[in-house]
C-alpha positions in Angstrom: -66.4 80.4 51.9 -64.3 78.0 49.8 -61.4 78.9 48.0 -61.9 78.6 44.2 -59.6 76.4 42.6 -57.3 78.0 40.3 -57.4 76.9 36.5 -54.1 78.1 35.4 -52.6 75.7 38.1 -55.0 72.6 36.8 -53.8 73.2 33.3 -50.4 73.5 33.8 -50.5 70.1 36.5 -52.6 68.3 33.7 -50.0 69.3 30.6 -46.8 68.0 32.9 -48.8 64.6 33.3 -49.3 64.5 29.7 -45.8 65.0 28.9 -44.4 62.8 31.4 -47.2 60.0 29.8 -45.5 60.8 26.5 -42.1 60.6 27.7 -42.6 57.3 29.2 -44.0 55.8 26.4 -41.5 56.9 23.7 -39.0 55.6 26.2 -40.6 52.0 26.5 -40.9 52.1 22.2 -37.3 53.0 22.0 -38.0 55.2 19.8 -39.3 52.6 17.4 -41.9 54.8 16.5 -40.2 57.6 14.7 -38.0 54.7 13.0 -38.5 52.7 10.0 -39.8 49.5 10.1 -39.1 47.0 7.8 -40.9 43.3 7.9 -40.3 40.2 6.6 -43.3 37.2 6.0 -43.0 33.9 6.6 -45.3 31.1 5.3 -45.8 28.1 7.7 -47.5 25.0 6.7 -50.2 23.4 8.7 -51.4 24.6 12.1 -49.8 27.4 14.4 -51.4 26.5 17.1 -49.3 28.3 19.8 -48.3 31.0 18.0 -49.0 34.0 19.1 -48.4 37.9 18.5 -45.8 39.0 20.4 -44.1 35.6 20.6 -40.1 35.9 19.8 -38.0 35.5 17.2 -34.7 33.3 17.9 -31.7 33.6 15.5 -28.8 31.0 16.8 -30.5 31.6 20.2 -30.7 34.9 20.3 -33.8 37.0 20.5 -34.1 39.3 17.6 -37.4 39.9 17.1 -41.0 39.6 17.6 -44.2 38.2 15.8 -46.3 40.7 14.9 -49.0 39.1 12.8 -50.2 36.2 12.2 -53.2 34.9 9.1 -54.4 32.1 7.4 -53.7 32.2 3.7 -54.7 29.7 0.8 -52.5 28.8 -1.7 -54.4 29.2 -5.4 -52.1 26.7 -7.4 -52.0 23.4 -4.3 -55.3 24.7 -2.5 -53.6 24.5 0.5 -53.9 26.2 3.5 -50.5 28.0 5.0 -49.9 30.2 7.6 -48.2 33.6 6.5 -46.6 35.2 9.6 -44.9 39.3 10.1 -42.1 39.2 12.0 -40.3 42.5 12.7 -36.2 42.0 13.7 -34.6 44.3 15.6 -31.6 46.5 14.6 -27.9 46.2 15.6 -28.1 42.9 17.2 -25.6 41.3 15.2 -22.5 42.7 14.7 -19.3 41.9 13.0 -16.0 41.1 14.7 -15.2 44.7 13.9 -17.9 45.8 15.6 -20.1 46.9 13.2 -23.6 46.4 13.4 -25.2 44.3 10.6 -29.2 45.6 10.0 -31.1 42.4 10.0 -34.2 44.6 9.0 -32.3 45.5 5.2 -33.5 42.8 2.7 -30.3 42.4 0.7 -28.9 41.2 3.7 -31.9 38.2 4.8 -31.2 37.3 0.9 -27.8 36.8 1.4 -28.7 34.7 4.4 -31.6 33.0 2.5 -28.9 32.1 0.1 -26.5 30.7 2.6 -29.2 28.7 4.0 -30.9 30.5 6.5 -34.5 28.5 7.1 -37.4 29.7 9.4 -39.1 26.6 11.2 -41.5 26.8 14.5 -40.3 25.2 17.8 -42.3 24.4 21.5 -41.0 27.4 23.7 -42.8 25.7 26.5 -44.2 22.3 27.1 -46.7 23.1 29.6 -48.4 26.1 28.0 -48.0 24.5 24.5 -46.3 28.0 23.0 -44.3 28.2 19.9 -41.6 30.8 19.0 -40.4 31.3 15.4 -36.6 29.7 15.3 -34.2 30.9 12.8 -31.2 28.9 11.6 -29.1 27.7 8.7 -30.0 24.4 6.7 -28.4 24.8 3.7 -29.6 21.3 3.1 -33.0 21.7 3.5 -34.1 23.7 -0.8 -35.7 27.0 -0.1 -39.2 27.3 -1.4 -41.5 30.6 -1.8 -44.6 30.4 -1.5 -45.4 34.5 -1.8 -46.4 35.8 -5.3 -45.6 39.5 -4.3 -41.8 40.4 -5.1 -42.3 43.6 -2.9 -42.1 41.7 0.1 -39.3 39.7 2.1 -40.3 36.5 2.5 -37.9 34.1 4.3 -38.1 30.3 3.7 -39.8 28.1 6.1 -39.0 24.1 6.6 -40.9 21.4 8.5 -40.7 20.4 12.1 -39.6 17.6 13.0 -43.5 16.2 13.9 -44.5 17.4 10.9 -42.2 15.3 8.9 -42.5 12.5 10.6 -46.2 12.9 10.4 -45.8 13.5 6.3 -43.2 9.8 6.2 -46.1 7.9 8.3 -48.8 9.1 5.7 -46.9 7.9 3.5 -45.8 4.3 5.2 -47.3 1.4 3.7 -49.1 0.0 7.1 -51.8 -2.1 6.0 -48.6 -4.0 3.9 -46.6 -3.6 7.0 -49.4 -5.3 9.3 -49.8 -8.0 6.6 -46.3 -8.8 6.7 -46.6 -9.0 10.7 -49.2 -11.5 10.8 -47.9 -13.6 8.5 -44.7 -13.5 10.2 -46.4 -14.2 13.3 -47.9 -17.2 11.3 -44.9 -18.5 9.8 -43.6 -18.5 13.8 -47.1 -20.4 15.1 -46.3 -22.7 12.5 -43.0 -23.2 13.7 -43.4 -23.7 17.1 -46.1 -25.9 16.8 -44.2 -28.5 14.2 -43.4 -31.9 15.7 -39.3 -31.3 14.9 -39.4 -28.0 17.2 -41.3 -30.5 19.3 -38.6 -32.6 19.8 -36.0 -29.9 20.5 -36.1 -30.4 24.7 -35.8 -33.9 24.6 -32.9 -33.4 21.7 -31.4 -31.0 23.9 -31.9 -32.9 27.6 -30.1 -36.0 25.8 -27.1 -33.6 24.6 -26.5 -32.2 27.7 -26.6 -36.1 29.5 -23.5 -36.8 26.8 -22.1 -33.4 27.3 -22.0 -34.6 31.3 -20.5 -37.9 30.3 -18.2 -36.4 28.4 -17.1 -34.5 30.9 -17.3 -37.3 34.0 -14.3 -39.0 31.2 -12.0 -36.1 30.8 -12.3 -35.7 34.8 -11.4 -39.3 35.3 -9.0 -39.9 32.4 -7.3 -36.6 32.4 -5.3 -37.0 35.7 -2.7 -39.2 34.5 -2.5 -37.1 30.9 -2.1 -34.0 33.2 0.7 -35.5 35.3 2.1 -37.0 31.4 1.7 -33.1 30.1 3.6 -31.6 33.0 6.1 -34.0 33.6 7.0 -33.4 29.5 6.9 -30.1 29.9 9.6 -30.4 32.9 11.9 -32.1 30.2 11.1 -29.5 27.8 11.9 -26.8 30.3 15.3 -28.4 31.0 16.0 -29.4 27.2 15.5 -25.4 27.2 17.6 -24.4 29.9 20.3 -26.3 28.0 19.6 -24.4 24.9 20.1 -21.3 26.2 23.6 -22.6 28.4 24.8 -23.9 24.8 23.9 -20.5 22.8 25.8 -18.6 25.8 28.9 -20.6 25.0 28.5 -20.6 21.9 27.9 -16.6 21.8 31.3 -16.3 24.4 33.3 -18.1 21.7 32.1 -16.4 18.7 32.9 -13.4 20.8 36.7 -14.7 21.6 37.0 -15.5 17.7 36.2 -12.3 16.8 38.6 -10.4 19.5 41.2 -12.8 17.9 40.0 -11.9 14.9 40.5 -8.4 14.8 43.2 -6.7 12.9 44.4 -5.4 16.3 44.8 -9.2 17.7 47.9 -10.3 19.2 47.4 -13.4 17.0 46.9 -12.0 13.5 49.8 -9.8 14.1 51.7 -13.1 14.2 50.6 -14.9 11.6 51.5 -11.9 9.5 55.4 -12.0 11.2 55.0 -15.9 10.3 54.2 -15.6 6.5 56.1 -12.5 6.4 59.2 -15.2 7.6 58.1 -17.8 5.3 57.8 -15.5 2.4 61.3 -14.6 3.1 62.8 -18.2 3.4 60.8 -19.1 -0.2 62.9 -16.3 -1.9 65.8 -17.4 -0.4 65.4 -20.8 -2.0 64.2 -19.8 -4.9 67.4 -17.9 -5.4 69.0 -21.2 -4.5 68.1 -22.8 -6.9 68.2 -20.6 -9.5 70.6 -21.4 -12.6 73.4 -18.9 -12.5 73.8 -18.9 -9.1 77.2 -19.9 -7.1 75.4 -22.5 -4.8 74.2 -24.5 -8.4 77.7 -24.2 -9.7 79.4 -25.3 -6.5 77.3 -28.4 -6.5 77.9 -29.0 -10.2 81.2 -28.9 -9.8 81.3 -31.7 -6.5 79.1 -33.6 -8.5 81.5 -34.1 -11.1 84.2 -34.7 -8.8 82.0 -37.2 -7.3 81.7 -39.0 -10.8 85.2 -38.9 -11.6 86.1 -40.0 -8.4 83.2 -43.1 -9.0 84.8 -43.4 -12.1 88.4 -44.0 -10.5 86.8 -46.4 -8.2 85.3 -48.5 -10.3 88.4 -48.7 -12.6 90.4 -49.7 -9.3 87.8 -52.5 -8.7 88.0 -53.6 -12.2 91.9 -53.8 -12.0 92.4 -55.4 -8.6 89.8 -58.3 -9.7 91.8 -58.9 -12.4 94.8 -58.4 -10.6 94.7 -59.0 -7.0 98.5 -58.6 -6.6 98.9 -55.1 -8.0 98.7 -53.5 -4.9 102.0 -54.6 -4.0 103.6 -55.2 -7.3 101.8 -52.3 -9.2 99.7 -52.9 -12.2 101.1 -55.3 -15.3 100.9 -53.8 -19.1 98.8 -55.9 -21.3 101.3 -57.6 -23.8 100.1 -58.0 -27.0 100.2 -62.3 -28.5 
């Protein structure tokens, strides 16, 4: 006979599998399931084509996030159709330089980004399978508009990629003036090219180039003797130079001797000072000379008036003897009276 099977052993083999299943999952959720979760919406204009649940949430580069549902929405005021998107952001993935974790799931906080600038756009997360991720990133030039009407939830501005702009300027590009503009450009040129001045152009411009060649056959003929001119002045010039520079060397040699003789120091200016230092001398000993009071003055005085008396006794002796030559020997006559 076969052994029964035991149900006590079945039940308790059947609760370990559940709790190990239960244990495995709340280790895979990271215990996301007993936490809050807080949400924010996004509103995308135009098609999401791409986007998908699940797809991740980039801040700077950083995963932070995930997609977690995506509908189509219409707006009541602009009938337009927008995208609104749930994205849930993970805790305690940016921190502070202190370390401290900063909760990017607390709403006054993705305000005070929103404020800053911080703009939600879609971006190609792969060019073969066509998938989009949602990109998060500052623009503080780029105005942030809301599009929600609820003030309950977080709503984080969205801006245009860059096809979509593009798209929005070439809708609004002018092209049938644009291709008008073009053809009558391209008229204008047909025109141009076809007139009998641009006609005339090659011949114009083979006959240039014959007088250009002309030209040039003269200068190679003519400029020979003008080279050999050129260079043989520009010899003289080099030797007119050469003697420059010889003269300025004197000349900088003797302005260097006159200014060694010129020093203070100089053997030379110490004997022009002796010299006037002499002749100053010799002037004041003529000037006391020939001053009035003193003995050399009177002593001449004095021979010159000995000098006159003695001219005077001269003259009287010249006067006598013509009158009478004898009175050397016989001595000189009284007058007599008649």
């Amino acid at each position: 006979m076969s052994r029964k099977a035991n149900p006590t052993l079945i039940g308790a083999f059947v609760l370990g599998a559940l709790a190990l299943a239960v244990v495995t999952t709340l280790l895979l959720a990271g215990g996301s399931w007993f936490g809050e979760r807080r949400q924010h919406i996004m509103y995308f204009e135009g098609a999401a084509q791409g986007l998908q649940v699940g797809a991740p949430v980039v801040f700077l580069g950083v995963k932070v996030g995930t997609v977690k549902q995506i509908q189509l929405g219409l707006d009541p005021q602009s009938r337009r159709f927008l995208v609104p998107v749930m994205i849930e952001l993970e805790p305690q993935v940016v921190r502070t330089r202190g370390g401290e974790p900063i909760d990017l799931r607390d709403r006054a906080t993705v305000r005070q980004l929103v404020e800053r600038g911080l703009r939600a756009r879609l971006r190609m997360q792969s060019l073969l399978t066509g998938q989009l991720y949602v990109d998060l990133d500052f623009h503080p030039d780029k105005p942030a508009i809301f599009a929600s009407l609820d003030p309950e939830l977080s709503e984080i501005p969205t801006i245009r990629t860059a096809g979509q702009e593009l798209t929005t300027k070439l809708e609004g590009f002018p092209m049938d003036k644009f291709l008008a503009d073009v053809a009558g450009i391209s008229s204008a040129v047909n025109q141009l090219m076809s007139a009998p001045a641009t006609q005339e152009l090659p011949r114009r411009l083979d006959a240039t180039l014959r007088h250009l060649e002309s030209l040039a056959a003269r200068f190679d003929a003519q400029g020979g003797p003008i080279l050999n001119d050129v260079r043989g002045n520009l010899a003289e010039l080099h030797k007119a130079l050469l003697a420059a520079q010889a003269a300025l060397a004197k000349f900088d040699t003797a302005a260097d001797r006159v200014g060694e003789l010129a020093r203070s120091d100089s053997a030379m200016v110490g004997n022009l000072t002796k010299a006037s230092e002499e002749l100053a001398k010799a002037a004041g000993a003529v000037r006391s000379l020939t001053e009035q009071e003193s003995p050399t003055v009177a002593n001449v005085n004095a021979a010159l008036k000995e000098i006159t008396r003695a001219a005077d006794a001269l003259r009287l002796l010249a006067e006598t003897l013509e009158q009478q030559p004898d009175a050397i020997w016989r001595g000189k006559r009284q007058k007599t009276t008649p």
